[in-house]
C-alpha positions in Angstrom: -55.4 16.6 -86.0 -52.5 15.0 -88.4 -54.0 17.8 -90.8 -53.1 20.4 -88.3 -49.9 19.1 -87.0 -48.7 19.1 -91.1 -49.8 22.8 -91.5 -47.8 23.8 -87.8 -44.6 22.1 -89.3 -44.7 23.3 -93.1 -45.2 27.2 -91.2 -42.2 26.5 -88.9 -40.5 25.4 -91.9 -41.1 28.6 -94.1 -40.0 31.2 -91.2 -36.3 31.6 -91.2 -36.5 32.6 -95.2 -38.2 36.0 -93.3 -35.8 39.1 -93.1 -34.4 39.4 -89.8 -34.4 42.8 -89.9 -38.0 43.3 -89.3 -38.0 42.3 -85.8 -36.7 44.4 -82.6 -34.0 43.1 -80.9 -35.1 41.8 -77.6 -32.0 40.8 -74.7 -33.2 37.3 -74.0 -31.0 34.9 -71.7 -30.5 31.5 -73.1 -32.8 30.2 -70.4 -34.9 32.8 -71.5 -34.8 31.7 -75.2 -35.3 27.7 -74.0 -38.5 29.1 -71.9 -40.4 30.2 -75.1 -39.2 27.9 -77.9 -40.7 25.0 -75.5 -44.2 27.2 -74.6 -44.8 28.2 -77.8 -45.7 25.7 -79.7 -47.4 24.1 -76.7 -49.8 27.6 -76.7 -50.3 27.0 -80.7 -51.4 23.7 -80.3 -53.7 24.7 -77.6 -55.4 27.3 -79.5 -55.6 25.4 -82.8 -57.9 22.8 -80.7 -60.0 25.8 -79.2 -60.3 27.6 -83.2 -61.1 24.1 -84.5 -64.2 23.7 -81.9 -65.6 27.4 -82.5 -65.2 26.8 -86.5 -67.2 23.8 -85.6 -69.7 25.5 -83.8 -70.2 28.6 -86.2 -70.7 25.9 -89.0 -73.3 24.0 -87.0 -74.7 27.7 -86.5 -74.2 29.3 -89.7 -76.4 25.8 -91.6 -79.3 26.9 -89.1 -79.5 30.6 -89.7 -79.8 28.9 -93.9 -82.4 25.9 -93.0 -84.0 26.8 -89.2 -83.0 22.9 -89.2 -80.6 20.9 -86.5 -79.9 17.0 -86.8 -79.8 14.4 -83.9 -76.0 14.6 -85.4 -75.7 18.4 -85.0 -76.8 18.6 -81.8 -74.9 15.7 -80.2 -71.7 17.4 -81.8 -72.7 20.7 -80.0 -73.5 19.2 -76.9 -70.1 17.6 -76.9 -68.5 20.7 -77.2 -70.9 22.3 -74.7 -69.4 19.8 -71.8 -66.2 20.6 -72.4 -67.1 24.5 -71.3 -69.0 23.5 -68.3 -72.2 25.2 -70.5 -76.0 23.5 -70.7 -77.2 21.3 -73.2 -79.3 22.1 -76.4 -82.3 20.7 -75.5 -85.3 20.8 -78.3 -87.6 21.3 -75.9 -86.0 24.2 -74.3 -85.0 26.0 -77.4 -88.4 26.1 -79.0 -87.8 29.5 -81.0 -85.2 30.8 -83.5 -84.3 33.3 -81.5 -83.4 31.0 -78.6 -81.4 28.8 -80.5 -79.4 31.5 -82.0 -79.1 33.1 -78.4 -77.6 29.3 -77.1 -75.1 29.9 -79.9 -74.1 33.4 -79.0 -73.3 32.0 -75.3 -71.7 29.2 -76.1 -69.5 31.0 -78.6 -69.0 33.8 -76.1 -66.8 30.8 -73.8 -65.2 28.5 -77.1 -62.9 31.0 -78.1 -58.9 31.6 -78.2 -56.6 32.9 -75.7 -54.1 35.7 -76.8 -51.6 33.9 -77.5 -48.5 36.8 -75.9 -51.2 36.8 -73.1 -51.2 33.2 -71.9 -47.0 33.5 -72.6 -46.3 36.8 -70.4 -48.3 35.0 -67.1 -46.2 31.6 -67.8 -43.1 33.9 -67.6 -44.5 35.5 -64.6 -46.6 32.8 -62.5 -43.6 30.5 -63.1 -39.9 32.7 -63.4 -39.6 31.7 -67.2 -40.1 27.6 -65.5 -37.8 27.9 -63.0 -40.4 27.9 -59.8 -40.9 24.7 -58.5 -44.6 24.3 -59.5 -43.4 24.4 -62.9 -40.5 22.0 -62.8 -42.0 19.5 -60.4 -45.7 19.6 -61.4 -45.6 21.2 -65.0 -47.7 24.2 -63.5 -46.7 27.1 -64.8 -49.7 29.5 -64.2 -50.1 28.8 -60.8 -53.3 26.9 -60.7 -54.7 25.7 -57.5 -57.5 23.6 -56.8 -59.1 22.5 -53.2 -59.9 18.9 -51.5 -57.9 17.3 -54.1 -55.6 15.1 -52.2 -52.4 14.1 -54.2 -51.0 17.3 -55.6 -48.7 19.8 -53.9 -50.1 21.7 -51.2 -48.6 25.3 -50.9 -46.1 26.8 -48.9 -48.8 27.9 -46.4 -49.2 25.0 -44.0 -52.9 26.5 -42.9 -53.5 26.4 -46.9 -56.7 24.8 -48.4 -55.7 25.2 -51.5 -53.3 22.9 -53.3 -51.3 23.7 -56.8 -52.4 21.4 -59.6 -49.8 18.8 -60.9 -50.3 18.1 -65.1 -48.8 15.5 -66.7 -47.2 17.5 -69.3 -47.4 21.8 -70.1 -49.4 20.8 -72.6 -52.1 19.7 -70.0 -51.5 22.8 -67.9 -51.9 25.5 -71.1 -55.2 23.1 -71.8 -56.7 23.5 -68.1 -55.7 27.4 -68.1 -57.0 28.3 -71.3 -60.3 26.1 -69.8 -60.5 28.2 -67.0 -60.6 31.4 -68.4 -62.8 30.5 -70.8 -65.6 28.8 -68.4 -65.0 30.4 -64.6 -67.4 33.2 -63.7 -64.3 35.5 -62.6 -63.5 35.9 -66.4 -66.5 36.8 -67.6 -65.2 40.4 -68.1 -62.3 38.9 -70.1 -64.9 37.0 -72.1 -67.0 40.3 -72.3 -64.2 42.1 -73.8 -63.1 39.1 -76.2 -66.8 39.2 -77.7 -66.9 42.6 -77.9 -64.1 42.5 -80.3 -65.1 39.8 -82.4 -68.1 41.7 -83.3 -66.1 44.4 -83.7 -64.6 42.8 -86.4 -61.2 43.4 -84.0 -58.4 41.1 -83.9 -57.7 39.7 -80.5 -55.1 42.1 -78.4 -53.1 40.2 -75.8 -52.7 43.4 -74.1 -56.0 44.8 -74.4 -57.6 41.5 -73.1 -55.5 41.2 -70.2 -57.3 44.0 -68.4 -60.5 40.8 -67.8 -57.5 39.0 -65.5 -58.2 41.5 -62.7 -59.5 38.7 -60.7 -56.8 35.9 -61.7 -54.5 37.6 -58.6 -54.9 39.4 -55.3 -53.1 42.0 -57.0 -55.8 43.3 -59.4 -54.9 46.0 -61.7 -51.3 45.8 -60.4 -51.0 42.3 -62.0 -52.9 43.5 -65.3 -50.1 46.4 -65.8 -47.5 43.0 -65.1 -48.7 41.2 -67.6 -49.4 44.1 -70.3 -45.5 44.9 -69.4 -44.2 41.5 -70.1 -45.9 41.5 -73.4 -44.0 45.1 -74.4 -40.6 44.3 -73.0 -40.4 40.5 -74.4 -43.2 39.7 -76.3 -42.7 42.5 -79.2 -42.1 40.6 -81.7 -44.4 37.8 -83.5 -43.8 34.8 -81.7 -42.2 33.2 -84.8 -39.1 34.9 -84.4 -38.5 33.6 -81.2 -38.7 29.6 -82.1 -35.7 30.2 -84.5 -33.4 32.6 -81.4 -30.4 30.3 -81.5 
């Protein structure tokens, strides 16, 4: 992790030398500004854990397709990273054939993957007015994320409501618990469909083409999927570098 956090800061350090003039100019408030130089690096961070896991896993994978061979060690790793995605264990008496074990892979890799990063930005902007909504400044939820029977949090403005919005102890929680979501809850499987698909593809991973699987993240559907995809165009154009160093 100190590894990681040295590479973030020697990047962030390097970025104003870019020219300036490769960027489109984008008419961001100062609020607006504030909004993204505190998300994004929060996101970053996020999806460095997530990339560091799947490296793990394709590692652990990658040794077996050489050897056909798994240590008490390997496994335990992959089972700890398993429980984190709400997916089964590798048991050896379950997985009895290559092919099985290669299959547990190809599911579990299908759920520890990264988020588009102008994605998971353009529904904080949206689910939380660029941190202004009260979720967001009171309970550090900015993608409104509800949970039921869990007494202690805020409970929506609707007082027949049996849903409650989740309170984090920092953003940095709430990106963790979002990016969790969509990455374990059978309502994105289409997103995770389409994220798989391009990995095999050999595709890099399009916020905007990704953010068609989020027709069930709100009652709006496809409505909310042109939303997001509209955020990322009008204030999102740019690589997010350019906007840590907006002054």
């Amino acid at each position: 992790m100190k590894k990681l956090s040295i590479v973030l800061l020697f990047v962030f350090a390097i970025l104003p030398s870019l020219s300036a003039a490769q960027y489109k100019k984008t008419n961001l408030t100062d609020k607006n500004k504030e909004f993204l130089q505190m998300m994004i690096p929060q996101v970053k961070f996020v999806n460095a854990g997530i990339f560091m896991q799947r490296k793990t896993l394709e590692n652990h994978k990658n040794y077996f397709v050489k050897t056909g061979i798994l240590t008490i060690d390997d496994i335990n790793n992959i089972n700890g990273i398993a429980a984190r995605y709400n997916y089964d264990e590798l048991l050896a008496e379950d997985y009895t054939t290559r092919e099985e074990v290669l299959e547990y892979f190809d599911g579990l890799l299908e759920r520890v993957d990264i988020i588009p990063e102008k994605m998971i930005i353009a529904q904080g902007i949206i689910e939380s007015g660029w941190g202004r909504s009260k979720s967001a400044r009171e309970c550090n939820n900015f993608f409104g994320l509800t949970c039921r029977d869990c007494g202690g949090y805020v409970v929506t403005s609707n007082p027949n409501a049996t849903y409650y919005l989740k309170k984090y102890e920092t953003l940095g929680d709430c990106i963790a618990d979002y990016a969790n979501i969509l990455n374990t809850k059978s309502s994105y499987l289409p997103f995770r469909k389409i994220r798989t698909k391009m990995r095999k593809n050999g595709e890099p991973i399009n916020s905007q083409e990704l953010s068609g699987g989020l027709v069930n993240y709100s009652e709006r559907g496809y409505r909310y999927i042109y939303k997001v995809t509209f955020v990322i165009h009008k204030y999102l154009s740019n690589d997010l570098f350019y906007y840590m160093h907006l002054s």
